[in-house]
N, CA and C atoms as a LAMMPS dump frame, in Angstrom:
ITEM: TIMESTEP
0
ITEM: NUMBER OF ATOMS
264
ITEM: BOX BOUNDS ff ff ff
-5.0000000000000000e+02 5.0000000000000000e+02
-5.0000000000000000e+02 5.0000000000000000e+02
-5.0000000000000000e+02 5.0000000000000000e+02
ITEM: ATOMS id mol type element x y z
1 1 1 N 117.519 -384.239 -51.055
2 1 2 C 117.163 -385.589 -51.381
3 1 3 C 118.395 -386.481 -51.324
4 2 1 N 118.689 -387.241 -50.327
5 2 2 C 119.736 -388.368 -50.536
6 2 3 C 119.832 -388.889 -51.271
7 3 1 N 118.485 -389.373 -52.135
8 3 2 C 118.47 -390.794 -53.239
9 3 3 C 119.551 -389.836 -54.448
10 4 1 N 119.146 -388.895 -54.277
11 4 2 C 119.95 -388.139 -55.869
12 4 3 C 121.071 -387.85 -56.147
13 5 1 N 121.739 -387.645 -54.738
14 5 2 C 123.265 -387.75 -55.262
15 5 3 C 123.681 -389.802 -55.21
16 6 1 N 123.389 -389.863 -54.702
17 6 2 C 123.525 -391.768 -54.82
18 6 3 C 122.892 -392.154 -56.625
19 7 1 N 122.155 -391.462 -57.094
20 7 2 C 121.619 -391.761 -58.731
21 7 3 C 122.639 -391.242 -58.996
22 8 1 N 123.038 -389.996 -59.205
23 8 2 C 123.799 -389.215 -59.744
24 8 3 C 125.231 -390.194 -59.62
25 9 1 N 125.699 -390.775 -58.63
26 9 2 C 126.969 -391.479 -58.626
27 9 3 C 126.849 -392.758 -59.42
28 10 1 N 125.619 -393.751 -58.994
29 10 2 C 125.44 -394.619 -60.049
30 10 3 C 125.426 -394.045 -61.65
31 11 1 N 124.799 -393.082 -61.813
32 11 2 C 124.978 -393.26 -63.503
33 11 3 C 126.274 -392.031 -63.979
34 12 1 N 127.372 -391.944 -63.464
35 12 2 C 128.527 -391.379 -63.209
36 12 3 C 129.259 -392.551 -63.405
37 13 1 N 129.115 -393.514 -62.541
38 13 2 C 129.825 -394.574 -62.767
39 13 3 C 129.466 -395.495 -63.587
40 14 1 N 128.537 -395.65 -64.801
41 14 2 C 127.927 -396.153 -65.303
42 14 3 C 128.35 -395.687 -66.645
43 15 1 N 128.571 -394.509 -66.685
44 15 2 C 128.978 -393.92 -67.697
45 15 3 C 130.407 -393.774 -67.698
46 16 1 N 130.949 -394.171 -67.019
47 16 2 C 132.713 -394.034 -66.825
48 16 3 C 132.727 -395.159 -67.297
49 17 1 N 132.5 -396.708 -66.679
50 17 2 C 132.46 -398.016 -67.158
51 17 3 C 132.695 -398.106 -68.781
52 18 1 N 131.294 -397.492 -69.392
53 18 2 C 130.871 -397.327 -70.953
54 18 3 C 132.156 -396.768 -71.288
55 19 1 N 132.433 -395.751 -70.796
56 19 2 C 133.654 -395.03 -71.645
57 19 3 C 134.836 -395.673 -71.595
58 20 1 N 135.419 -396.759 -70.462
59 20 2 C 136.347 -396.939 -70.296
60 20 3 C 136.458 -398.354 -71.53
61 21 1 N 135.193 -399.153 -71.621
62 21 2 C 135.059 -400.288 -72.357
63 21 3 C 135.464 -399.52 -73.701
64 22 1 N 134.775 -398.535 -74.164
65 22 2 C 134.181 -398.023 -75.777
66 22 3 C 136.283 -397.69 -75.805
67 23 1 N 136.959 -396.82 -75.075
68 23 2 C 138.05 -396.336 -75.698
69 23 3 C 138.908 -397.569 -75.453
70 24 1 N 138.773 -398.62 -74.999
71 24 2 C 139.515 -399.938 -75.546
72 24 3 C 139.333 -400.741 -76.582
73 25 1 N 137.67 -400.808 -76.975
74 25 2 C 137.58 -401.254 -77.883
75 25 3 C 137.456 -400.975 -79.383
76 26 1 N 137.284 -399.978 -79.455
77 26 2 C 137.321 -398.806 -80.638
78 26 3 C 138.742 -398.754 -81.484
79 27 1 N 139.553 -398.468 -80.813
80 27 2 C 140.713 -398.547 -81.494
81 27 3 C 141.114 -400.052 -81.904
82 28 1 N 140.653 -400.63 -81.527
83 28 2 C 140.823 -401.695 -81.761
84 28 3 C 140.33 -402.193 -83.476
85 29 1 N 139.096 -401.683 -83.13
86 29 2 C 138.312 -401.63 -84.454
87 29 3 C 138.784 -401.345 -85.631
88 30 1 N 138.516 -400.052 -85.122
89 30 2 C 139.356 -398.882 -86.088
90 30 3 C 140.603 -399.584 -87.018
91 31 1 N 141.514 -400.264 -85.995
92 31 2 C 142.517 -400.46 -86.641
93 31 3 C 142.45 -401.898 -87.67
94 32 1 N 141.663 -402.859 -86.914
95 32 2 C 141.152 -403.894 -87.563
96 32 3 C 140.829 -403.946 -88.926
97 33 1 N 140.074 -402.421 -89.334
98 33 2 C 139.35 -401.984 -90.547
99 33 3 C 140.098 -401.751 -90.948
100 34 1 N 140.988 -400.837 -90.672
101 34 2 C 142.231 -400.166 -91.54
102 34 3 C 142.948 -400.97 -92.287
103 35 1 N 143.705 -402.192 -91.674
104 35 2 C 144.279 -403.293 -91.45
105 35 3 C 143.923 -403.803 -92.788
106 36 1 N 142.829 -404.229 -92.727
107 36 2 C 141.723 -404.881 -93.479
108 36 3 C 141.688 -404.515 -94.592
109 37 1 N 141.486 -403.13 -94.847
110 37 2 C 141.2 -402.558 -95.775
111 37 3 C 142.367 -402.2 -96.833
112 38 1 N 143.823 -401.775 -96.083
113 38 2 C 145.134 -401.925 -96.687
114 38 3 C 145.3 -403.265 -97.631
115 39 1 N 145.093 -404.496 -96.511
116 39 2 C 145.338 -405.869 -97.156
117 39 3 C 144.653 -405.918 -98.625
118 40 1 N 143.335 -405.411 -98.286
119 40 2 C 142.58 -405.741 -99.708
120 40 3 C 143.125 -404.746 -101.074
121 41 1 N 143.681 -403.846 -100.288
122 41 2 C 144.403 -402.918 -101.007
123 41 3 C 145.729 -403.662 -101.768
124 42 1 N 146.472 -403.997 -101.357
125 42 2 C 147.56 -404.726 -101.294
126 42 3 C 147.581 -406.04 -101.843
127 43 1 N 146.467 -406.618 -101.976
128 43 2 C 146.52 -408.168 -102.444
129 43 3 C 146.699 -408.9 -101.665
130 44 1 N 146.762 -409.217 -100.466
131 44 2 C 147.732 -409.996 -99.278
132 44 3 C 146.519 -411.221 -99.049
133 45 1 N 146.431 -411.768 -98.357
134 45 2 C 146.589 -413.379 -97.746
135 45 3 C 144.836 -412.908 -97.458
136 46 1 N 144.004 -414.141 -98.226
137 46 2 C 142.653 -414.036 -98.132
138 46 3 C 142.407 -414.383 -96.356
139 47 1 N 143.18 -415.162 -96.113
140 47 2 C 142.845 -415.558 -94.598
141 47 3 C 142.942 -414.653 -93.474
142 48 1 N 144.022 -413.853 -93.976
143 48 2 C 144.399 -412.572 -93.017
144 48 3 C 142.887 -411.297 -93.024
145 49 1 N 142.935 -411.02 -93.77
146 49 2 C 141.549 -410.037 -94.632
147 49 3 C 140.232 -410.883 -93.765
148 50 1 N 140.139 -411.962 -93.887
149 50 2 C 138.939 -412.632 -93.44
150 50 3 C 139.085 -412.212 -91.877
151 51 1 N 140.041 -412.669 -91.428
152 51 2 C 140.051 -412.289 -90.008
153 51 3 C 140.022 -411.198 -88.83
154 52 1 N 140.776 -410.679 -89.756
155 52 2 C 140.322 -408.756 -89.848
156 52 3 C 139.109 -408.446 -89.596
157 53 1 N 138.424 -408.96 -90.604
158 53 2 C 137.214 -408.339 -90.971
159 53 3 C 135.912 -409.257 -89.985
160 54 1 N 135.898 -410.579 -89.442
161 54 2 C 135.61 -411.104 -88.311
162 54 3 C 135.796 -410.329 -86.827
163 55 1 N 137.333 -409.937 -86.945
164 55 2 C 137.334 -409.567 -85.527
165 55 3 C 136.894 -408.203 -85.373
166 56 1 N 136.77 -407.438 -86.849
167 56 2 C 136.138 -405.561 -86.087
168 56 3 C 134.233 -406.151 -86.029
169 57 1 N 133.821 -407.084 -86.677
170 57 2 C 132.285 -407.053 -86.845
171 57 3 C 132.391 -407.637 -85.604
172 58 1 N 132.892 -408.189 -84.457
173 58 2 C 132.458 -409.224 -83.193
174 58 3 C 133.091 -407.751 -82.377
175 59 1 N 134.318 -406.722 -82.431
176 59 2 C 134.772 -405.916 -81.638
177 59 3 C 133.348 -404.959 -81.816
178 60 1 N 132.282 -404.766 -83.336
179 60 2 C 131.239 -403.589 -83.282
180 60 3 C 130.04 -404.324 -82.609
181 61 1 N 130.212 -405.652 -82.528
182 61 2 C 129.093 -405.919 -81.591
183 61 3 C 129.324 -405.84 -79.905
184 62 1 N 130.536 -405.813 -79.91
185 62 2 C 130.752 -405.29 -77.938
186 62 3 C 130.471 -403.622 -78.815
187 63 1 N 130.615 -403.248 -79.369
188 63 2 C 130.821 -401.769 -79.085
189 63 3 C 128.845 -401.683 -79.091
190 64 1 N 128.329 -402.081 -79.613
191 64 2 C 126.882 -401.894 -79.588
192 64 3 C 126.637 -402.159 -78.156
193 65 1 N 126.627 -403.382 -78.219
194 65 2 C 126.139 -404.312 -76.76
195 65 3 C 126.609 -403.292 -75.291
196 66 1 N 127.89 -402.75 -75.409
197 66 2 C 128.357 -401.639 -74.502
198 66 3 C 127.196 -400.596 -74.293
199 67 1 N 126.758 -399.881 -75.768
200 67 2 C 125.951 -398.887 -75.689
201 67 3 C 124.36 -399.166 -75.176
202 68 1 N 124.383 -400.298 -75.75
203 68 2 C 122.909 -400.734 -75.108
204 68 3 C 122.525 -401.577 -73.754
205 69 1 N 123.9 -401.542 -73.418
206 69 2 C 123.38 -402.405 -71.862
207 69 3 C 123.302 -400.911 -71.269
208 70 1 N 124.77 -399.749 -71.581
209 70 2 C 124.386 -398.628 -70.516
210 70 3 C 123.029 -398.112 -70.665
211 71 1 N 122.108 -397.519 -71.684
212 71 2 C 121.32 -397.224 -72.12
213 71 3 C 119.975 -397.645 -70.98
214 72 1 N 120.069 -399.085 -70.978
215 72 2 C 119.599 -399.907 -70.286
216 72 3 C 119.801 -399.528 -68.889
217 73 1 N 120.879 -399.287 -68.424
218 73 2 C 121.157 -399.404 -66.714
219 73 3 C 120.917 -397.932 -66.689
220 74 1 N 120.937 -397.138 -67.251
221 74 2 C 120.741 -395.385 -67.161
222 74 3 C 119.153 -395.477 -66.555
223 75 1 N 118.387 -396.223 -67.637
224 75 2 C 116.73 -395.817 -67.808
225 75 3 C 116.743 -397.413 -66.059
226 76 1 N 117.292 -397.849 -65.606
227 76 2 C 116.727 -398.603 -64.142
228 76 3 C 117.194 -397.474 -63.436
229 77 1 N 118.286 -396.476 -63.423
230 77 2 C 118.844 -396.063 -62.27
231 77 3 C 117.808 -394.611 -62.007
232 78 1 N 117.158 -394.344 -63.328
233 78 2 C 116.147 -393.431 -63.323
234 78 3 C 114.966 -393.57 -62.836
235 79 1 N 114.482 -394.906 -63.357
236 79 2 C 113.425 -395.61 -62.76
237 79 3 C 113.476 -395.543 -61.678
238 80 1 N 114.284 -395.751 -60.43
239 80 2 C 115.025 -396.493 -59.552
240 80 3 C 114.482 -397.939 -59.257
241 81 1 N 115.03 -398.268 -59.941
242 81 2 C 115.047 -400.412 -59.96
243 81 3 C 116.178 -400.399 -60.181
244 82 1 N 117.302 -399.573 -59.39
245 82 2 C 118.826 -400.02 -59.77
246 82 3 C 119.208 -401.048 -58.407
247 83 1 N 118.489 -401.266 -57.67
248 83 2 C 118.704 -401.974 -56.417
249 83 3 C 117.85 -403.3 -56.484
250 84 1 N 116.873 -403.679 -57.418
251 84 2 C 116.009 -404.641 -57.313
252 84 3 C 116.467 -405.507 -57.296
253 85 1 N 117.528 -406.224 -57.773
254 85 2 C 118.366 -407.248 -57.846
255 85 3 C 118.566 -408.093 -56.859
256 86 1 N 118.93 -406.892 -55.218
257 86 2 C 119.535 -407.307 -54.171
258 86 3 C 118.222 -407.818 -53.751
259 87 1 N 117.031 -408.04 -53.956
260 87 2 C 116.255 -408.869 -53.556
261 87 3 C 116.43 -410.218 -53.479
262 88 1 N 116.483 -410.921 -54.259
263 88 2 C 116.527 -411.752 -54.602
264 88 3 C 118.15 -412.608 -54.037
């Protein structure tokens, strides 16, 4: 079957994408919280803490939005409607 190694590469690369986004943005997080969580520890600067804590909740919504667009492009490339686009 031709179509299947061509699926198989789309959601290969689909899933490399996901991974490459998730291990940039994760640590990011991660550290955001940490960050965050020291400060409040520490007593430090309400503005700093606020911002912290802004930027890991907007970094866990790419980290969602990451998981659910692949999720999404997995179940078209299965379907196969991974090409429907070029219609148009």
């Amino acid at each position: 079957m031709p179509g299947s190694s061509d699926r198989r590469r789309k959601r290969i690369g689909s899933i490399i994408a996901a991974v490459f986004v998730l291990f940039y943005v994760l640590p990011l997080v991660i550290g955001s919280v940490f960050a965050a969580v020291t400060f409040i520890r520490d007593g430090e600067c309400f503005a700093a803490i606020l911002f912290l804590l802004i930027y890991s909740v907007l970094g866990g919504a790419v980290v969602i939005g990451v998981l659910l667009a692949l999720r999404q492009r997995l179940k078209e490339i299965k379907g196969g409607e991974e090409d429907d686009a070029a219609q148009y």
